[in-house]
C-alpha positions in Angstrom: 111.0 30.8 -101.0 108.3 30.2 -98.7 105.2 29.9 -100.4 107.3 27.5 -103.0 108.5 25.6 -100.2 105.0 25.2 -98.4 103.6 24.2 -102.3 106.2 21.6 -102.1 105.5 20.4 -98.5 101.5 20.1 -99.5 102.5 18.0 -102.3 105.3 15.7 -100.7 102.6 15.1 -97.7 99.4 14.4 -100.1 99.1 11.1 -99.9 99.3 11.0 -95.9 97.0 14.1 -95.8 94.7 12.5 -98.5 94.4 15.4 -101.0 95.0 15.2 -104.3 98.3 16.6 -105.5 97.1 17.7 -108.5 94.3 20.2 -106.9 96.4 22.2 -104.7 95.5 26.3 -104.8 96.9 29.5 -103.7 94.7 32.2 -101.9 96.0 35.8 -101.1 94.1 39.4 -100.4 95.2 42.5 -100.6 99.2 42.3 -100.2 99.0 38.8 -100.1 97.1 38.3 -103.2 100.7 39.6 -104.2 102.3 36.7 -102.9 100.2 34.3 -104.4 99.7 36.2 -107.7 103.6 35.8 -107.6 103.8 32.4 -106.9 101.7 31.8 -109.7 103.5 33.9 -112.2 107.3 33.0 -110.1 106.7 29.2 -109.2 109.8 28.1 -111.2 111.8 30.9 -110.4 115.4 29.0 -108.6 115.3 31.1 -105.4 116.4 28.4 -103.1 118.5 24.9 -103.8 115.8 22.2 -103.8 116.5 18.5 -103.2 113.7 17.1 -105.5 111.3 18.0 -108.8 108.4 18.5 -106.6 106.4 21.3 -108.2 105.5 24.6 -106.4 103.1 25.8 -109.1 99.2 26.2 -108.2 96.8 24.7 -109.6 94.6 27.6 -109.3 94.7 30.8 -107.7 92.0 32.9 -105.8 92.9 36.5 -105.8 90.8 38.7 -103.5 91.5 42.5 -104.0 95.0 42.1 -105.0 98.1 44.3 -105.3 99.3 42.9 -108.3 101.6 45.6 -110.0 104.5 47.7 -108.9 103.9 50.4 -111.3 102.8 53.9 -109.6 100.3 54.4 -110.9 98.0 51.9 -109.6 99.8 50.2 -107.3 99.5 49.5 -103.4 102.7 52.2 -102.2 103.0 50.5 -99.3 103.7 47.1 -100.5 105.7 48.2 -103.5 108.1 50.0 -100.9 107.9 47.3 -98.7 108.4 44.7 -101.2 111.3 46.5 -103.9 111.7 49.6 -101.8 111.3 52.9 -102.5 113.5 53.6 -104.9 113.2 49.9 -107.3 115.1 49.2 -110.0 113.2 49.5 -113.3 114.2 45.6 -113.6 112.2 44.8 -110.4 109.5 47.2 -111.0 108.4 44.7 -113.8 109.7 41.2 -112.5 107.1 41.4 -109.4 104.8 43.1 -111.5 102.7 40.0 -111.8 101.0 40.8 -114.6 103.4 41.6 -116.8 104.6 37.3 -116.2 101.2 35.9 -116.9 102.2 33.3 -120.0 100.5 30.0 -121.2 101.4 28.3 -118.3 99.7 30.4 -115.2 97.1 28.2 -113.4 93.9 29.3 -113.6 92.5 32.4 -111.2 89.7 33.5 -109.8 89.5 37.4 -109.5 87.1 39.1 -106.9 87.3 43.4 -106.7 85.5 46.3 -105.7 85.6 49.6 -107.9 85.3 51.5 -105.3 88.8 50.3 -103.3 90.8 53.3 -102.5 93.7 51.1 -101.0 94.1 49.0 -104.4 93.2 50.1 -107.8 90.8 47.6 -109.4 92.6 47.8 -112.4 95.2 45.6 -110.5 92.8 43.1 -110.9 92.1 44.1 -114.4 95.2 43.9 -116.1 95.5 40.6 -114.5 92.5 39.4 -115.8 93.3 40.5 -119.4 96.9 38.8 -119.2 95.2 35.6 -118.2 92.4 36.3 -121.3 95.6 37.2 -123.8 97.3 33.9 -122.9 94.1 31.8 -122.4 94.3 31.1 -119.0 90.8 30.1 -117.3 89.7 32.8 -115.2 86.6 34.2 -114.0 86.9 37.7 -112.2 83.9 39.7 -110.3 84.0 43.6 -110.2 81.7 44.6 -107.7 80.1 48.1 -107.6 80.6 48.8 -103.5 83.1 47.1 -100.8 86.0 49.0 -100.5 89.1 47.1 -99.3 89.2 44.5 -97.0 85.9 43.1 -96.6 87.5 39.5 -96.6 84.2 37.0 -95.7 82.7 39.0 -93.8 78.8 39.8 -94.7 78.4 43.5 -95.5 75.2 43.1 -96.8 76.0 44.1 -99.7 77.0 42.2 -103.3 80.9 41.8 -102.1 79.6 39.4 -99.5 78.3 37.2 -102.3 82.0 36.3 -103.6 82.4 33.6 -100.8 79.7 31.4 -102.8 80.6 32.4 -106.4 84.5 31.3 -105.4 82.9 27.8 -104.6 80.9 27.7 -107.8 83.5 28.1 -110.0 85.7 26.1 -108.2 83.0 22.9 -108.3 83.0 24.3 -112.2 86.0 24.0 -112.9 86.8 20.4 -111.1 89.0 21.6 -108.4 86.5 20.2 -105.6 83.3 18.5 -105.6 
């Protein structure tokens, strides 16, 4: 409800903020590349009563090291059991596994991972990238050798730390900003 509701908000205030309504993104890492990974899948999902046909689906989506399924065996436990608990219905086990509701009409993502995460499975990441491919989604998706989990901006020194500026790059690419 939130992140449709704060989608909504961005978009009912654009003209006032002066951004363009129609170039309005989602980031999320880790846990909450979930929740944005969700909104981008759930956007039209009715989970709250809403007073107008503002839309609350991205435009794009930037998905840093995400927990994106709920399946166990490459999921994040802790945010499955927080998020379905620990004993899910099979029916929720694949609703808010995101990449199981990729269709035509997910916006466009940009992927970064590390193989070497031990918190979240880079084939989270994966299988979200090939859903997007399957229903030909733009997306762009870096798997980097070394990072772990949770580098965020931060400059390791290693290649992770070069995501920051491949993120803007495709972004300019793709006409999201200038």
């Amino acid at each position: 409800q939130d992140a449709q509701e704060a989608m909504r908000v961005i978009r009912r205030n654009a003209a006032k903020w002066k951004i363009d309504p129609k170039k309005v993104g989602v980031i999320g890492f880790s846990a909450g590349g979930h929740l944005a990974s969700t909104l981008s899948t759930h956007y039209a999902d009715k989970v709250y009563d809403v007073k107008d046909n503002v839309s609350a689906r991205p435009d794009f989506s930037l998905l840093i090291y995400p927990v994106i399924t709920m399946d166990t065996t490459f999921t994040h436990r802790g945010t499955r059991n927080n998020l379905i608990g620990p004993d899910p219905t099979e029916k929720n086990v694949f609703r808010f596994s995101n990449e199981k509701q990729v269709n035509a009409n997910t916006p466009p993502a940009f992927l970064v991972h590390s193989s070497d995460d031990s918190a979240v499975p880079v084939l989270n990441s994966i299988n979200y990238y090939k859903a997007l491919v399957e229903n030909e989604v733009p997306a762009e998706f870096h798997i980097f050798q070394k990072g772990g989990h949770g580098y965020g901006l931060a400059a390791n020194g290693g290649t992770e730390s070069s995501w920051p500026g491949l993120c803007i790059k495709w972004l300019k690419q793709t006409g999201f900003i200038q």
